[in-house]
C-alpha positions in Angstrom: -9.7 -0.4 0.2 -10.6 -4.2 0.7 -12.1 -4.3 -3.1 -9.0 -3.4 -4.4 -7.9 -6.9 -3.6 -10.2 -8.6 -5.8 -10.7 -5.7 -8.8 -8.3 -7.5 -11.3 -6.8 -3.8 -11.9 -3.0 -4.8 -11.2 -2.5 -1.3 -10.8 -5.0 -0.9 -7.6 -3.5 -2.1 -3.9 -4.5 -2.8 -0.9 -2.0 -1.0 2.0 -2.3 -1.6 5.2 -0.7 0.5 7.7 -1.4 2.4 11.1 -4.5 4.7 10.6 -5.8 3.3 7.6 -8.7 1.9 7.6 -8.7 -0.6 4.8 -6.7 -2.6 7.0 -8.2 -4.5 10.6 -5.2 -4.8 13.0 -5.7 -7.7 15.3 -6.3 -6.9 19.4 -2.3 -7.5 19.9 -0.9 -5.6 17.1 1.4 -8.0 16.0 -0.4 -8.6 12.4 -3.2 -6.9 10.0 -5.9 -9.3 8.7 -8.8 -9.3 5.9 -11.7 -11.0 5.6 -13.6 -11.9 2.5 -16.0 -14.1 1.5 -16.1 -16.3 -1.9 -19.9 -16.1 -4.0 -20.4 -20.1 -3.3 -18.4 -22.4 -1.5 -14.9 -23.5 -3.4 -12.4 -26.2 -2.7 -9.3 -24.9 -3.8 -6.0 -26.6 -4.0 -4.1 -22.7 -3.6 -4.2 -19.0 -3.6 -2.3 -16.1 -5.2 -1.1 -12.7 -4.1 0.1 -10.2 -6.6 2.4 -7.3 -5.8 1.7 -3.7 -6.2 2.5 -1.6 -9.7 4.7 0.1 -7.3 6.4 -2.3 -5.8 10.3 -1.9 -7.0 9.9 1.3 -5.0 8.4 -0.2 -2.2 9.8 -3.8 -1.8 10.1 -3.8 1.7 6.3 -3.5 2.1 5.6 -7.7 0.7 4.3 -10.2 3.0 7.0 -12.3 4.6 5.4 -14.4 6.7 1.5 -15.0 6.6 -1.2 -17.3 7.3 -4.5 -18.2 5.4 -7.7 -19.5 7.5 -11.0 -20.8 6.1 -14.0 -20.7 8.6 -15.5 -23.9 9.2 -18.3 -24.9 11.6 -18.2 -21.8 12.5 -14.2 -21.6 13.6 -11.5 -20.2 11.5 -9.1 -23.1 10.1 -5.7 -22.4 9.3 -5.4 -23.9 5.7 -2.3 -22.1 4.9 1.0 -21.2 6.3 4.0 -19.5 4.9 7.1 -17.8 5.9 9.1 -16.4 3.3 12.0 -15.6 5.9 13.9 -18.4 4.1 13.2 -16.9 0.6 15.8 -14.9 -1.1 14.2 -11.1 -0.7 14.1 -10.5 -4.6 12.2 -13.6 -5.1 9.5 -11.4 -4.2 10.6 -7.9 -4.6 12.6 -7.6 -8.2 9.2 -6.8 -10.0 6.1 -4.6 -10.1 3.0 -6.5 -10.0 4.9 -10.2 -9.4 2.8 -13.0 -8.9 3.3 -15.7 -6.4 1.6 -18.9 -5.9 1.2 -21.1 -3.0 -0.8 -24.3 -2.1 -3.2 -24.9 0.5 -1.1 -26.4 2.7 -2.1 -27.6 5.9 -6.6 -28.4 5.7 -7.4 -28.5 2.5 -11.6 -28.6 2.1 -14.7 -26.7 1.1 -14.7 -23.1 2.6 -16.6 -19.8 1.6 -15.2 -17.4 4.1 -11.6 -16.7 4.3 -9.0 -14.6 6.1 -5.7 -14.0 5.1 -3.6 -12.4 8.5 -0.4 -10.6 7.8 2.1 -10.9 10.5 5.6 -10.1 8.8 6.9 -7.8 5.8 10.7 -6.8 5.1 11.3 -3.9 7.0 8.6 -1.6 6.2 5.8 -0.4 8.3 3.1 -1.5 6.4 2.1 -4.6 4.3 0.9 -4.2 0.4 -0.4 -6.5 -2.2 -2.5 -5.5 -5.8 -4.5 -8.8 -5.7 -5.5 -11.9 -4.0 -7.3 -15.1 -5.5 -7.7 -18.7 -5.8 -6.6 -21.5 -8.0 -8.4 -24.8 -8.6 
């Protein structure tokens, strides 16, 4: 489920795949999305995502390429954009609940609701991740 993204139990996921209903695909069904929304409204300068306890088994199910919007006057901002297609695959793969770390790259500013859209894994045919967050 959704919660399991922002638990802090590294060994809880969130998996997103056809059918399952923790995921939202969008109207095209060319990428899965979640929405969340922060207690208070943060500025922050990045985000995190943390790989599954299972994800040696499983490395073809990490996000390759993804964006990250914040919703601002009522209009979802892109503040983030990342393709990993570049990225040597074990750089993200080699280890059960790896962290990665990327900066708000493109608007940073004050946001409290958020959406992270999926659009590309390695191979698999679903997307999973143990947990999202913020840094400051």
């Amino acid at each position: 489920e959704i919660p399991c993204l922002f638990d802090g139990n590294l060994d809880t996921k969130w998996c997103v795949y056809k059918g399952n209903k923790s995921g939202t695909p969008l109207h095209d069904g060319k990428c899965w999305y979640v929405e969340f929304k922060a207690s208070k409204p943060i500025t922050p300068a990045g985000f995190y995502m943390t790989t599954a306890s299972d994800h040696t088994v499983f490395p073809d199910r990490a996000p390759r390429i993804w964006n990250l919007y914040g919703l601002k006057d009522g209009w979802w901002t892109l503040i983030a954009s990342y393709d990993n297609t570049d990225t040597p695959m074990y750089q993200m793969t080699n280890l059960d609940q790896w962290t990665g770390y990327w900066a708000i790259n493109v608007a940073k500013g004050e946001y409290q609701d958020f959406r992270l859209e999926m659009y590309e894994n390695w191979g698999a045919d679903c997307f999973q991740i143990s947990e999202l967050g913020f840094y400051f």
